[in-house]
N, C-alpha and C positions, 0 to 999 in steps of 0.2 A: 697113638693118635686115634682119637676118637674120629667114626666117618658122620657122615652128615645123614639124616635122614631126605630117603628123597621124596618129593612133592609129586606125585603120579595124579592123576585123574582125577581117581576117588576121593581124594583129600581137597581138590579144589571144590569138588560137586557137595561136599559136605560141607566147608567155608560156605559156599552159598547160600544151601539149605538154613544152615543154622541164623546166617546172619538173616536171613527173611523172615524167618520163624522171633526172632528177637525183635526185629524191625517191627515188624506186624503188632507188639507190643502194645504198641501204645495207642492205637488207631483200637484195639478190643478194648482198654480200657475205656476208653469215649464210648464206645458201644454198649461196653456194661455200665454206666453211669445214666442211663436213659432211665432206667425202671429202678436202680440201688442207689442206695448213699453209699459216700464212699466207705466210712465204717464196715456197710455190708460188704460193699465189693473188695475191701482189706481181707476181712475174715472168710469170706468166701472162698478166695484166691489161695489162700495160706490152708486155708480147710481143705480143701480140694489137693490139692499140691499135696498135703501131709499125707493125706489115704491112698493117693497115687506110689506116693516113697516106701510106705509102710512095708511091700511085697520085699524090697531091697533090706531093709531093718530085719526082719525075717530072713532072710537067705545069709547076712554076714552078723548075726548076732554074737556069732564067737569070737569073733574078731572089734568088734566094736572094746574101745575102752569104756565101761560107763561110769569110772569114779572120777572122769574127765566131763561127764554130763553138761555141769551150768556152763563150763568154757564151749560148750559145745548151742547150749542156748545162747549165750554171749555173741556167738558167730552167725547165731540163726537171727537173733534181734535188727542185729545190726546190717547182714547179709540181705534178709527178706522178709523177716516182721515189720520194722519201722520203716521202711523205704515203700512199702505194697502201698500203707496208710497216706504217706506224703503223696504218692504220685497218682491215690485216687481224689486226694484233697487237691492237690495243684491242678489237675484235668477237670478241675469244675471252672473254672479261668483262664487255662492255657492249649492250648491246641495241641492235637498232638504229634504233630512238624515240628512245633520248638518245645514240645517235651523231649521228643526223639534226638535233637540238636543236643539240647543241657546234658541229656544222660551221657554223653560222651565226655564229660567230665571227669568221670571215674577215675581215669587212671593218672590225669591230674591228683587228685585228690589223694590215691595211692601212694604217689610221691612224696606229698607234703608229710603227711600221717607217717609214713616209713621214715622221713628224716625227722620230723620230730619226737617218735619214741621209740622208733627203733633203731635209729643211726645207721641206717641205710646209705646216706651221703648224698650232699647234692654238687653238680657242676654247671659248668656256665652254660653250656647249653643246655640242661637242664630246666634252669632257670628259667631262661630263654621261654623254652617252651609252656613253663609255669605261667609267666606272663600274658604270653601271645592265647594261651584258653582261657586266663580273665578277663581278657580285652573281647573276646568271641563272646562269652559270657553276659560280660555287663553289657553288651551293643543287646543281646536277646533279649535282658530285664528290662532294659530299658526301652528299648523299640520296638522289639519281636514277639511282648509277653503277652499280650492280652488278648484275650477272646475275640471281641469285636472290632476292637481297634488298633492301632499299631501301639504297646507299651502304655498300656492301661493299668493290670494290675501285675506289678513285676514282685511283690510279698510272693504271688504263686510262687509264681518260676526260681527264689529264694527257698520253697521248702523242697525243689525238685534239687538243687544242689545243696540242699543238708541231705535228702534222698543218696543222692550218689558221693558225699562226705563219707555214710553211711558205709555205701557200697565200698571204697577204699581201706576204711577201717575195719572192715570184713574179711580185705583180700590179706592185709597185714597179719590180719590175728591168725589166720588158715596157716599163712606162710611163717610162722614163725609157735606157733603154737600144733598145728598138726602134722610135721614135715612128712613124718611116717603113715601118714593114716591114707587110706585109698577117699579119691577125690567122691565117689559114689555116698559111700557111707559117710562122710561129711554131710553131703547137702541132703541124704534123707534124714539124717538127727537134728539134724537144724532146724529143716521145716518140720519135723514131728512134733518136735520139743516146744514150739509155738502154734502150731495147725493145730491139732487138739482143742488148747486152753482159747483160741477162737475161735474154733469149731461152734464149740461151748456157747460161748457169747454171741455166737449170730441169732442165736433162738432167744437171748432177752430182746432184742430188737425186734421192730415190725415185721421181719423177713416173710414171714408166714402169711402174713396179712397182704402183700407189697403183689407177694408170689401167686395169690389167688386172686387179685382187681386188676394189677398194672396191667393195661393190654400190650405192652413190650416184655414184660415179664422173661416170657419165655426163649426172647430174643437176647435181650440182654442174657440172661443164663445160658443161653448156651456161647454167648462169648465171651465169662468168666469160665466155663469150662475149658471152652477151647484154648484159654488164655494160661490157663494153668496146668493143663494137661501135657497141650507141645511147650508153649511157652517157658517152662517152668521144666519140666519132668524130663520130655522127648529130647528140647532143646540140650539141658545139660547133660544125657547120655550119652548124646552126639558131640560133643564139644570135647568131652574126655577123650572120644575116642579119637577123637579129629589131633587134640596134645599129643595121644599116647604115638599115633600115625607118624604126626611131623614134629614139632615142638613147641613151646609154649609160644615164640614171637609168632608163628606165623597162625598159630590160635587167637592172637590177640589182635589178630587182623579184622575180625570180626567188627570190632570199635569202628574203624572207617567205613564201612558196606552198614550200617544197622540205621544211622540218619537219614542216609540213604536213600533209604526204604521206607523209615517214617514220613519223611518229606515226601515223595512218590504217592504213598497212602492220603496225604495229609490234602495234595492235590487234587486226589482223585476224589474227595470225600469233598471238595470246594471249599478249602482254606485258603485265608488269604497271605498268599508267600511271596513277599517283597523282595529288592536285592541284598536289604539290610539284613533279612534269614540267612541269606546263602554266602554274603561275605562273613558274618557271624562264625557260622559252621565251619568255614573254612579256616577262619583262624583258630579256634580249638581244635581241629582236628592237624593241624599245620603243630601247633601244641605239644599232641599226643606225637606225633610224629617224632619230633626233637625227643622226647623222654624215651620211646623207645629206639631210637638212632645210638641214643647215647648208650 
């Protein structure tokens, strides 16, 4: 008989941390969109991230598979190169209360992706729950999405759920292509194997130029730093350890506490957050609930 791990303190006080530190997400990207496009603030975020991980590529180099490489780009693309660019392109339109709402999506999306190629299997409450986070969903595209008005422009809030499609077909490829591999060195090859070749690319752009007249400049950059540095680096150290602590369900708790927190942000920054936000949220996350119940 396996025992259970137990939930002491420190395991709740890191649930906290992290989900605030994820929450806070999306309230720096609006921050860093003041003075960047979002291109920059894509390569930025992933640039930054990459030279952060690098120290960890260093310390487990012997261990690393690298003739596993591109599968290992494959999970960085999709994990945190394509989704960085959507959700700085979707926060030039959508606020980041019902960015922070859609990204709860994920593990929707996890679901669908695992049963359609990886025969994961689905159930009726499953299901259920599949439905009940497209109904939360389309009420946000449609009501909840736009900047200035209620369900203006909901195209965004569509590239923030290929964003978190993304994210799912990330967690599948992990789950079934890296069983063995320590969850660290995952996500510093991933962002490496993409950080760099953006890195690269922020200097064909204005950045240089943007970086010496925007007079937010330096504001926005330091909350593409800070965004990527906890956001990104701090956050996933602690999340591991938070799994390795207690176990994956109650790691995944994080999903419910991170909208949370956007929406709190999203208030505090004077968004305008109607009922249709918050029955919305609710139903996705009622959603997510059924799929991890099941």
């Amino acid at each position: 008989m396996i025992s259970e791990k137990k939930i002491d303190n420190f395991s709740w006080f890191l649930l906290v941390i992290i989900s605030l530190i994820w929450g806070c997400s999306f309230i720096l990207i609006k921050k860093s969109l003041v003075a960047f496009s979002p291109v920059q603030l894509g390569c930025l975020r992933l640039g930054i991230s990459s030279l952060a991980f690098f120290p960890v590529i260093i310390y487990y180099r012997k261990e690393i598979e690298w003739k596993r490489f591109f599968t290992f780009v494959l999970a960085g693309l999709t994990g945190s190169g394509i989704p960085a660019f959507l959700f700085a392109i979707a926060q030039t339109r959508v606020t980041s209360s019902v960015a922070g709402m859609l990204n709860s999506m994920t593990p929707i999306w996890t679901l669908i992706l695992g049963g359609i190629f990886f025969s994961t299997g689905f159930s009726r409450l499953k299901v259920t729950g599949v439905l009940s986070g497209f109904v939360g969903a389309s009420a946000l595209l449609w009501y909840g999405g736009g900047q200035n008005k209620m369900g203006v422009e909901p195209f965004y809030g569509f590239l923030i759920l290929i964003a978190t499609l993304c994210y799912g077909l990330s967690v599948n490829i992990v789950q079934h292509y890296f069983k063995t591999t320590k969850p660290l060195i995952i996500s510093a090859l991933s962002f490496f194997s993409i950080g760099i070749p953006a890195l690269v690319f922020l200097f064909t752009t204005n950045f240089i130029f943007v970086l010496q007249t925007h007079e937010e400049a330096a504001s926005s950059l330091l909350s593409v730093v800070v965004l990527s540095i906890f956001g990104t680096v701090v956050a996933s150290v602690l999340f591991y350890q938070l799994v390795q602590r207690t176990n994956a369900v109650f790691g995944s708790s994080v999903t419910y506490f991170m909208p949370v927190v956007a929406l709190g942000w999203g208030i505090a920054d004077q968004e305008v957050i109607g009922f249709i936000h918050i029955l919305a949220m609710l139903f996705i996350l009622f959603g997510v609930y059924l799929i991890k119940r099941d």
